[in-house]
C-alpha positions as CSV (number, residue, x, y, z in Angstrom):
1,X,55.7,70.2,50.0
2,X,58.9,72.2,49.5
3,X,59.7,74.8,52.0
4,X,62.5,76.4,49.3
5,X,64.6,78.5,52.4
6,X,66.8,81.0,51.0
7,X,68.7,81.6,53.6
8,X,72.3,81.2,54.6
9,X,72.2,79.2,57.5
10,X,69.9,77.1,59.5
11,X,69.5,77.4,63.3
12,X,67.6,75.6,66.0
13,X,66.0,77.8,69.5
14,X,65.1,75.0,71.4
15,X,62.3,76.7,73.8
16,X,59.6,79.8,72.8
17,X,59.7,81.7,76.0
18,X,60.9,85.6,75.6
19,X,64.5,84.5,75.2
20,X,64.0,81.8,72.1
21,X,61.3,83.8,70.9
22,X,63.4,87.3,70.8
23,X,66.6,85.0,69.9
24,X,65.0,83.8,66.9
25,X,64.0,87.1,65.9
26,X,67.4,88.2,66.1
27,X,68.8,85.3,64.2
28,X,66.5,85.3,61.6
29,X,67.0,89.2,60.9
30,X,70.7,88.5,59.8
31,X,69.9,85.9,56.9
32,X,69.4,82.6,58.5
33,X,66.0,80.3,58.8
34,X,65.2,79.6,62.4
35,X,63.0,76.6,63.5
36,X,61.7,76.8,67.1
37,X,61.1,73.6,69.0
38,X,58.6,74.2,71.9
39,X,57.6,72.0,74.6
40,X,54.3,73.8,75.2
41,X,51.6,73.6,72.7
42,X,51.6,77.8,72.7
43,X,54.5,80.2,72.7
44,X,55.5,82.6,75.0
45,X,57.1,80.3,78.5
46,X,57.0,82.2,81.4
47,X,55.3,85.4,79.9
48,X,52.2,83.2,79.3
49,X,52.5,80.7,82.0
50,X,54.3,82.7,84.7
51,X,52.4,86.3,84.7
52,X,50.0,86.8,87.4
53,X,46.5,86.2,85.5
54,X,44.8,89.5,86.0
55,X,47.6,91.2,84.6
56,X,46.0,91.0,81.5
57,X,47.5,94.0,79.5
58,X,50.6,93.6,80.1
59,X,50.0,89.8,78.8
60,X,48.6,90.8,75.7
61,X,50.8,93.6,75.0
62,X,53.7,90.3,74.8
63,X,51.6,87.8,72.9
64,X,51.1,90.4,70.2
65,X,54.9,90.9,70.0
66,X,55.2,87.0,70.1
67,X,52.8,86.8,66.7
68,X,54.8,89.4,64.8
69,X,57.8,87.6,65.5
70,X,56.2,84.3,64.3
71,X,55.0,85.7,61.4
72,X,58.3,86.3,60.1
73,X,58.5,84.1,57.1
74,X,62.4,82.4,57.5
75,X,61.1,81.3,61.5
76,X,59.1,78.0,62.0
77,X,57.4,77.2,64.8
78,X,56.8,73.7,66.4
79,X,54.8,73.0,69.8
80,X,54.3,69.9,71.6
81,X,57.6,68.8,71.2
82,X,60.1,67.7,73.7
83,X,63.6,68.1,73.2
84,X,66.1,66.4,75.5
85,X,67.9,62.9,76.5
86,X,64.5,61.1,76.6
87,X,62.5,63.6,74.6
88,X,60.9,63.2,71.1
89,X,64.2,64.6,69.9
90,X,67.7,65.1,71.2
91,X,70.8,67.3,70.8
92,X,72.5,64.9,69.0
93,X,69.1,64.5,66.5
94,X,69.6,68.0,65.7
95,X,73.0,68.1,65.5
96,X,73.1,64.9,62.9
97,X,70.0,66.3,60.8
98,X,72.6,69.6,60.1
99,X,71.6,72.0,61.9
100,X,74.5,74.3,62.0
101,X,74.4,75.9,65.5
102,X,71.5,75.3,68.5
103,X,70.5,77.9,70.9
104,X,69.0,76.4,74.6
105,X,66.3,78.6,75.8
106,X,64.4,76.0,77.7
107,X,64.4,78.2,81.0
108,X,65.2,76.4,84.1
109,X,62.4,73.3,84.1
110,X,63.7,72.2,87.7
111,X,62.8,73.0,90.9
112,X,65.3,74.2,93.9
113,X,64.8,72.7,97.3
114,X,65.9,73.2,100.6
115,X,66.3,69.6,101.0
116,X,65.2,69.4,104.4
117,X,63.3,67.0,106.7
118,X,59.7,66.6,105.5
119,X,60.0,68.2,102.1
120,X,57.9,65.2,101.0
121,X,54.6,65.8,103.4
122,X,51.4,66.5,102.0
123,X,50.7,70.0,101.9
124,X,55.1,71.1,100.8
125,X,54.8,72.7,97.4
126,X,57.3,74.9,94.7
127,X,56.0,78.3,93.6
128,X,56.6,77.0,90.1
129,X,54.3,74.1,90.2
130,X,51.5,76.5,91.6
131,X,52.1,79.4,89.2
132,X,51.9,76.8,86.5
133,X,48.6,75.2,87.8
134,X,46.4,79.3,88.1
135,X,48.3,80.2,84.7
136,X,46.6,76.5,83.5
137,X,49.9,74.7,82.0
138,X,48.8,71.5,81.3
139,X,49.4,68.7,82.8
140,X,49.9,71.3,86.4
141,X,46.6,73.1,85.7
142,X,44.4,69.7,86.5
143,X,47.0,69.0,89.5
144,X,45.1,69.1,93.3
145,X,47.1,71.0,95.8
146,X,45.8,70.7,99.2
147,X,46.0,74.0,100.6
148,X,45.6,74.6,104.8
149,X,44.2,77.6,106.5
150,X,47.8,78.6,107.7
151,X,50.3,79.1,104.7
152,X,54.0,79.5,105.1
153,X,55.8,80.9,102.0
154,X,59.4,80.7,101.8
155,X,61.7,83.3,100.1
156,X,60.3,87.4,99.6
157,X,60.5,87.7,95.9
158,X,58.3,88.8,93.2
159,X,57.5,85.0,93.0
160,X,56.3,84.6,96.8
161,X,53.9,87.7,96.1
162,X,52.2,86.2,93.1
163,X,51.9,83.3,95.5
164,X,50.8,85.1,98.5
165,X,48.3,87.1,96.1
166,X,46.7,83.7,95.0
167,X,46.0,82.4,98.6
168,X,45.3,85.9,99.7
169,X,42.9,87.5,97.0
170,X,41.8,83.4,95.2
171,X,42.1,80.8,97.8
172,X,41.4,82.9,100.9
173,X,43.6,81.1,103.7
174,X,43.7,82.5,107.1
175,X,47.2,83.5,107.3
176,X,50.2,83.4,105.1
177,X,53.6,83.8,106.7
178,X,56.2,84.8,104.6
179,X,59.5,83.5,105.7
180,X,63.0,85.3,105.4
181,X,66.5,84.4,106.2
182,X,67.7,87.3,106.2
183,X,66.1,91.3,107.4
184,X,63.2,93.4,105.7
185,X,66.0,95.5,103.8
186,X,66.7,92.5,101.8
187,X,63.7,91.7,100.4
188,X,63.4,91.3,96.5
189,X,60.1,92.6,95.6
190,X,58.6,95.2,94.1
191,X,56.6,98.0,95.5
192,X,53.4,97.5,92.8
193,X,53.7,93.7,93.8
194,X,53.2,94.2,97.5
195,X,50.0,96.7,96.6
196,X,48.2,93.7,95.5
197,X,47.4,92.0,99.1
198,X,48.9,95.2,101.5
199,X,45.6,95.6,103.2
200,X,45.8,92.3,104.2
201,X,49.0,93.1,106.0
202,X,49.0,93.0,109.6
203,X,50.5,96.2,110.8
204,X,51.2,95.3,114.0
205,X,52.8,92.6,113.9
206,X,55.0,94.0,110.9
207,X,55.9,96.7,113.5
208,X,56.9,93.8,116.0
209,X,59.3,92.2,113.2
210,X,61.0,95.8,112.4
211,X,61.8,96.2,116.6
212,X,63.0,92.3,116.8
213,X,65.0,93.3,113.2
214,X,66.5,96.7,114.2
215,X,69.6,95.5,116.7
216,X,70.6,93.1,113.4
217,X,70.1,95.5,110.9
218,X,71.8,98.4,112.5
219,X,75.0,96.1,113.4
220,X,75.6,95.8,109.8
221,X,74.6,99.9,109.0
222,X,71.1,98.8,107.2
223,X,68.6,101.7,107.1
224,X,66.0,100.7,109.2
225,X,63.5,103.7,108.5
226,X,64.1,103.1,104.6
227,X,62.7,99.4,104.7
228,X,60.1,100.5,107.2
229,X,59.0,103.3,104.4
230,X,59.4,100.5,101.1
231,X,56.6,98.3,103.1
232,X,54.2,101.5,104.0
233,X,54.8,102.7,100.2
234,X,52.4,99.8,99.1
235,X,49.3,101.4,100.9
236,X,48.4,104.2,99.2
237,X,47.6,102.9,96.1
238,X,47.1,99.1,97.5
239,X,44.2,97.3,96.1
240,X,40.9,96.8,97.9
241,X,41.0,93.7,100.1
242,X,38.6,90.6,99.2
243,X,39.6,88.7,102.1
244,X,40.1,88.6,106.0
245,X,43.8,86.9,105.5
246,X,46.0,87.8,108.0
247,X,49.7,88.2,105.6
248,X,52.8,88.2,107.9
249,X,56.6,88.6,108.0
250,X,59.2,86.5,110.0
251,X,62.7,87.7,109.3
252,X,65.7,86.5,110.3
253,X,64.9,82.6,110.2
254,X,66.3,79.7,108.5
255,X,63.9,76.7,107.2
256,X,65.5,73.9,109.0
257,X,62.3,70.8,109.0
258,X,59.1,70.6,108.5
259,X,57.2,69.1,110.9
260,X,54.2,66.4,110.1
261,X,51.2,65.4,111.8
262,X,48.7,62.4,111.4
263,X,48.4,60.9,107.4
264,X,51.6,62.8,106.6
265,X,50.0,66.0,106.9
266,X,52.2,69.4,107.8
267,X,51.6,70.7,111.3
268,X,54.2,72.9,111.3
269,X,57.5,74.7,110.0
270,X,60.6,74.6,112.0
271,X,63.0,78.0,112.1
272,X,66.3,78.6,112.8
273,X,66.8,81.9,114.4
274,X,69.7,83.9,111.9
275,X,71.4,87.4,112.2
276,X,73.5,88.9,109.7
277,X,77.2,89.5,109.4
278,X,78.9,91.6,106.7
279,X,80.5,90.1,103.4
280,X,82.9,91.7,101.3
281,X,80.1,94.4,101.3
282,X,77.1,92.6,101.6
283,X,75.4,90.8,104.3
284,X,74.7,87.2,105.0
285,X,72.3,85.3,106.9
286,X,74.4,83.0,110.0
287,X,72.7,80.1,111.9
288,X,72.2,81.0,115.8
289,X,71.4,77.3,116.9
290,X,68.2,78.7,118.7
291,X,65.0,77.0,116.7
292,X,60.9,77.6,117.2
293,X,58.0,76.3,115.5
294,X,55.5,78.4,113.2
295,X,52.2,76.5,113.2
296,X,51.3,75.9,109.8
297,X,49.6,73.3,107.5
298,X,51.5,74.4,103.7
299,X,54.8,75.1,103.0
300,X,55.1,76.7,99.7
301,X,58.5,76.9,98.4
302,X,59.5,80.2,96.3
303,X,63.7,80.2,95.8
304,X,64.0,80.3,92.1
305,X,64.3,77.2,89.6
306,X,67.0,74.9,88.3
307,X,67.4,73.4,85.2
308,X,66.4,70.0,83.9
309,X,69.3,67.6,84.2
310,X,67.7,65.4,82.0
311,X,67.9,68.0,79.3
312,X,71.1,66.5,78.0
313,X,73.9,69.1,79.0
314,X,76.1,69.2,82.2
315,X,74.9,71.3,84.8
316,X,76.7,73.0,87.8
317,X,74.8,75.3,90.3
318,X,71.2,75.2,88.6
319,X,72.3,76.3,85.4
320,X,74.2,74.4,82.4
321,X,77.9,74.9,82.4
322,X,79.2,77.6,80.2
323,X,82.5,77.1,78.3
324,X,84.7,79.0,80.7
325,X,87.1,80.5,77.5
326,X,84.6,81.1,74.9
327,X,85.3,81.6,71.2
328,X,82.5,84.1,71.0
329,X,81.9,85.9,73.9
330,X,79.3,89.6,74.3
331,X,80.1,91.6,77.3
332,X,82.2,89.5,78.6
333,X,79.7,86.3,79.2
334,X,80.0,82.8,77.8
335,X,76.7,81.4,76.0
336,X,78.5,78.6,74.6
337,X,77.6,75.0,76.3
338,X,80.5,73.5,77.7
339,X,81.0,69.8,78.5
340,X,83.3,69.4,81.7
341,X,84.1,66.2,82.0
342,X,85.2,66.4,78.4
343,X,86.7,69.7,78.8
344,X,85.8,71.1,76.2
345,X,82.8,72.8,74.5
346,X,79.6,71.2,72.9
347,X,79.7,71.1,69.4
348,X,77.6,73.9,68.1
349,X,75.1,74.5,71.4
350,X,74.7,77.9,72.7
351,X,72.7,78.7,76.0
352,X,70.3,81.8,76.8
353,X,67.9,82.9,79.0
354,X,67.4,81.0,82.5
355,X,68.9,78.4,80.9
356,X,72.2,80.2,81.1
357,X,71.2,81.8,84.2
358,X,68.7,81.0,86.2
359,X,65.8,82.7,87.6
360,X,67.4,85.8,86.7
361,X,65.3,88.7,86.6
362,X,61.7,88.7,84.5
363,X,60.4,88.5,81.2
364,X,63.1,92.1,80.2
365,X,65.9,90.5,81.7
366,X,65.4,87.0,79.5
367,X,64.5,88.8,76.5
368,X,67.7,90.9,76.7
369,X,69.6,87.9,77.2
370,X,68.4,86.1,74.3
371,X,68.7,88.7,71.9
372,X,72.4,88.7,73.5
373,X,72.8,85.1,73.0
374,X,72.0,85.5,69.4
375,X,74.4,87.8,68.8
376,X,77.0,85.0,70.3
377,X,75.1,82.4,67.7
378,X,75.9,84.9,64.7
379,X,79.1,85.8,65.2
380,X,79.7,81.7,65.4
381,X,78.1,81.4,62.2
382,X,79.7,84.0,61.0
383,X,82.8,81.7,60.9
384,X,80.4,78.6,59.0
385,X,79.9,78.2,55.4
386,X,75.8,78.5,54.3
387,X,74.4,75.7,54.6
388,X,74.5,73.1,51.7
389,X,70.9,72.1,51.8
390,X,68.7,73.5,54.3
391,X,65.3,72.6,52.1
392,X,66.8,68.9,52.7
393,X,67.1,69.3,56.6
394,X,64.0,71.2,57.1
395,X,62.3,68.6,54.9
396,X,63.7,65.6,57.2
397,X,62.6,67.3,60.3
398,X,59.2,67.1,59.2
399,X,59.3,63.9,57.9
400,X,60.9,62.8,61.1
401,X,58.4,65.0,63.3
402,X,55.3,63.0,61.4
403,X,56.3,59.7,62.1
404,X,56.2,61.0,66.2
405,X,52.9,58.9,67.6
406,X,52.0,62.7,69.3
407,X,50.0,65.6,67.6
408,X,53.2,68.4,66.5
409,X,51.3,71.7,66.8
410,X,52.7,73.8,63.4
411,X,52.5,77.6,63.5
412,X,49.4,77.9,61.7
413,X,47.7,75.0,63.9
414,X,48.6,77.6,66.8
415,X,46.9,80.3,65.0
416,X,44.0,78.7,65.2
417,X,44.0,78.1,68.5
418,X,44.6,81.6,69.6
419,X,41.1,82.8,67.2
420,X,39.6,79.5,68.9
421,X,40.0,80.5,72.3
422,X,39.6,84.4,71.3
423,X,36.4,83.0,70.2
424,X,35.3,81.3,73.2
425,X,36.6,84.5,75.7
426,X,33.9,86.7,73.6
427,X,31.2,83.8,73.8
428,X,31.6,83.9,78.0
429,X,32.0,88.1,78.2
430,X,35.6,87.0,79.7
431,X,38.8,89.1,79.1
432,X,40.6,85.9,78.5
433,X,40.2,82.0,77.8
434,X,42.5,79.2,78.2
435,X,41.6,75.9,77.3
436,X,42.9,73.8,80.5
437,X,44.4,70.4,78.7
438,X,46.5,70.1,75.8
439,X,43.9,67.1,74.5
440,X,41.5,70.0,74.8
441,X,43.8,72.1,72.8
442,X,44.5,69.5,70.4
443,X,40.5,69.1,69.6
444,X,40.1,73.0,68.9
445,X,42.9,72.9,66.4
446,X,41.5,69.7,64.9
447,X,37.9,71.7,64.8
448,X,39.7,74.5,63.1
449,X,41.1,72.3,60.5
450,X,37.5,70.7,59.9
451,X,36.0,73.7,59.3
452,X,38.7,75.2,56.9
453,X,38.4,72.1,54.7
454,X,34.8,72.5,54.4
């Protein structure tokens, strides 16, 4: 069949989370045909794998502007696909099909460690793998995490609240700790997050970790009574508690081993004592030498992501390596891939999103940088003849996709879904439906074609 594009030039987004998605957008307003390549079966990345479930407005409210960006005619969509050095397709595919520039929104796929003694007992998770597996991303949302009655969580992002609200308000632990380098003025989350579990916070012992705090924080002039007020904001308007969990702060401590018990089992999480000394303006955390033990039988990692290394581009400090001169730089930031040991820049790849920077900000901060990416993409291909036969290309990627021994999932395949499981979330009164498994997925969209043809 002949897709007939009339447009200029022809662009790849490798990755439909907020930044390919609002990228594409972008590139496809100025003239050019955008294909997405997706590794999920559905759109939308972090905003539909990564948002706490209940949030369910503010969920919707971003799937419906992810469907009237894929409705756009010159945008194609294609899920299920794996892009990378040992993926169904590769940089260099792309690149040798024609495609005349490549934006990387893939996010940042990895998983940042500690990499400390007994990061490989049972019962030491990431955030990510856990968000993934309550959000039900297949293959993580059949995954068994064994989950103790004494929970540390490490790092006080949003991230380690959505966490701490999962074991707190779903799972219904005993006690979550969560852990901190550094003081209570540091922390990085949001006042609405924390009124999700404050009830469950024990006062007392909050009051206890301010007194131990206040010497550190005042040596490097922190304001103690504005931290103390940011925690007791939360209450007012904090949600009713569904659980007896005990939630917990211990500042000023340093992950340094995690200590395991019979069958490989965590029995506890070892802490070294920290204080903090000014920076240039800042603070940062320094090691005292003095360590203790916090009894515990999870540790759940929450630091932030890293890219995939496998991906096919150089990486340096969790993120792909930018070209540090680029042709086409907004603001002042490089989005163009850069190949170090080469020393000079990938031919036609662009970077956006977490995959430029990692775990930077939420689902406003990637969109922004997307749609700022593109404008790096355009004013490349601003510099490019049109191309000489996109129908041709578009047509080989198809043809190329089809011979795959997988199940490509087209836009209006995912359509279907969507009505499928709309359709099933009405039949069970819920708010929302997720099939859990990408063969079940696969089987609604094959029903859906079944009983279109009759």
């Amino acid at each position: 069949m002949a897709i007939e594009t009339q447009s200029k030039h022809l662009v790849a987004v490798i990755g439909a989370g907020p930044a390919g998605l609002f990228a594409a957008r972008q590139i496809a307003s100025e003239d050019a045909h955008v294909v997405l390549l997706n590794r999920d079966i559905k759109p939308g990345g972090l905003a539909e794998y990564g948002i706490y479930p209940s949030k369910h407005k503010m969920k919707e409210g971003l799937r419906k502007q992810f469907r009237q960006i894929l409705e756009t005619h010159n945008i194609d969509y294609y899920g299920n696909l794996v892009v990378g050095q040992k993926g169904d397709l590769s940089l260099t595919d792309l690149r040798a099909m024609g495609f005349q520039a490549i934006l990387v929104t893939v996010g940042a796929q990895g998983t940042k460690w500690l990499g400390i003694p007994g990061e490989d007992l049972v019962g030491v998770y990431h955030a990510k793998d856990i968000v993934y597996h309550y959000n039900q991303l297949p293959p993580f949302s059949e995954q068994r995490f064994v989950i103790g009655k004494q929970v540390a969580v490490i790092g006080v992002g949003n991230v380690m609240l959505d966490i701490a609200h999962w074991l707190i308000r779903e799972v219904k632990v005993d006690e979550v700790v969560a852990v901190a380098r550094r003081g209570p003025a540091e922390v990085k989350f949001t006042k609405k997050e924390m009124e999700t579990v404050a009830r469950n916070l024990d006062l007392d012992a909050l009051e206890a970790e301010f007194v131990r705090s206040t010497p550190v924080m005042r040596s490097v002039g922190q304001d103690i009574a504005a931290a103390r007020a940011f925690f007791l904001s939360a209450l007012p308007k904090a949600e009713e508690p569904v659980s007896n969990t005990r939630f917990l702060f211990d500042f000023l401590a340093s992950p340094s081993r995690i200590i395991g018990g019979e069958r490989g089992v965590v029995r506890g999480l070892e802490v070294e004592d920290t204080t903090l000394v000014a920076d240039d303006g800042d603070t940062k955390a320094k090691r005292l030498g003095t360590k203790r033990v916090i009894p515990v039988e999870t540790v759940i990692f929450c630091i932030g992501d890293r890219v995939d290394e496998n991906f096919g581009l150089a990486v340096r400090w969790n993120e792909f390596v930018k070209n540090p001169q680029p042709r086409f730089p907004v603001d002042g930031n490089s989005y163009e891939a850069f190949d170090p040991d080469a020393n000079r820049p990938v031919d036609r790849v662009f970077v956006a999103g977490w995959s430029r920077e990692a775990s930077n900000g939420l689902v406003g901060i990637a969109r922004k940088d997307g749609e700022i990416g593109a404008q790096a993409v355009l004013q490349y291909l601003q510099t490019l003849h049109p191309s000489k036969n996109p129908d041709h290309i578009l047509e080989e990627l198809r043809a190329r996709l089809h011979r795959l021994e997988k199940h490509v999932v087209t836009k209006e395949e995912w359509q279907r879904l969507e009505a499928a499981e709309a359709a099933e979330a009405e039949r069970l009164g819920l708010e929302e439906f997720k099939f859990k498994t990408n063969e079940e997925m696969l089987a609604a969209i094959q029903r859906a074609a079944e009983q279109l043809a009759g």
